[in-house]
C-alpha positions in Angstrom: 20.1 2.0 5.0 22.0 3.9 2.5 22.7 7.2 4.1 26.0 8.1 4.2 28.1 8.5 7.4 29.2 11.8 6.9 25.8 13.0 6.0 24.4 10.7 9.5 27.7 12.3 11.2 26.8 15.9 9.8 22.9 15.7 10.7 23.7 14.7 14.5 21.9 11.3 14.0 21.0 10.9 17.5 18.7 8.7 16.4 19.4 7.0 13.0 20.7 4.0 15.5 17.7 3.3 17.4 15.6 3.9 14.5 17.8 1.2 12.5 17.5 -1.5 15.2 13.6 -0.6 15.3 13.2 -1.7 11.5 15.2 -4.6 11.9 12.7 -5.5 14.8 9.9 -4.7 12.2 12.0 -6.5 9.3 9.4 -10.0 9.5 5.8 -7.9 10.0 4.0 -6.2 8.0 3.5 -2.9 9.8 1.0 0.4 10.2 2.7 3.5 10.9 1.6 6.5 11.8 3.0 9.8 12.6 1.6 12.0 15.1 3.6 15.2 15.2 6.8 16.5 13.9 8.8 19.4 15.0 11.9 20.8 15.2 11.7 24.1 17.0 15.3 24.8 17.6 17.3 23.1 14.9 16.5 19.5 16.9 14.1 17.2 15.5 11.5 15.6 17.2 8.7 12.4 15.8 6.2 11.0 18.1 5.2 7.9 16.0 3.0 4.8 16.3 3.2 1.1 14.5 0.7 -1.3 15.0 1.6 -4.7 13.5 -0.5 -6.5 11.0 1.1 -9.5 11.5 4.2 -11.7 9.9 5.2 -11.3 6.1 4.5 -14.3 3.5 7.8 -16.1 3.7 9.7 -14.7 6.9 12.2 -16.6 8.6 10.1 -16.5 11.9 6.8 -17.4 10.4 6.9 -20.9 11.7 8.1 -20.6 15.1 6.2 -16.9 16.2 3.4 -15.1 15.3 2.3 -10.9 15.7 0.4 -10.3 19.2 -3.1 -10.3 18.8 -5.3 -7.6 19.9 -6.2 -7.3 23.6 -2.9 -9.4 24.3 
């Protein structure tokens, strides 16, 4: 992702991991995000976010064999 481990290390980067294995998920979709509040009231971050998937990308890897969950599913 390009940030560097010392700065991850230094930030406490609780959740630089989980948010890297989330874009990988995302990697094949085109995606909607949205950001509902941000906060960091003592020194501690904290995002409450939303994606909503538009469906696969024009040439992904997956785009034969899957397909994005359609509303209501």
């Amino acid at each position: 992702m390009g940030i560097p481990e010392v700065l991850a290390d230094r930030a406490g980067e609780c959740g630089l991991r989980p948010i890297i294995m989330l874009l990988g998920a995302l990697s094949d979709f085109d995606v909607e995000s949205k950001i509902y509040s941000y906060e960091g009231p003592f020194g501690v971050g904290y995002l409450v976010a939303g994606f909503q998937l538009k469906g696969r990308k024009a040439g992904s890897a997956t785009q034969a064999t899957a397909r994005a969950p359609q509303k209501g599913e």
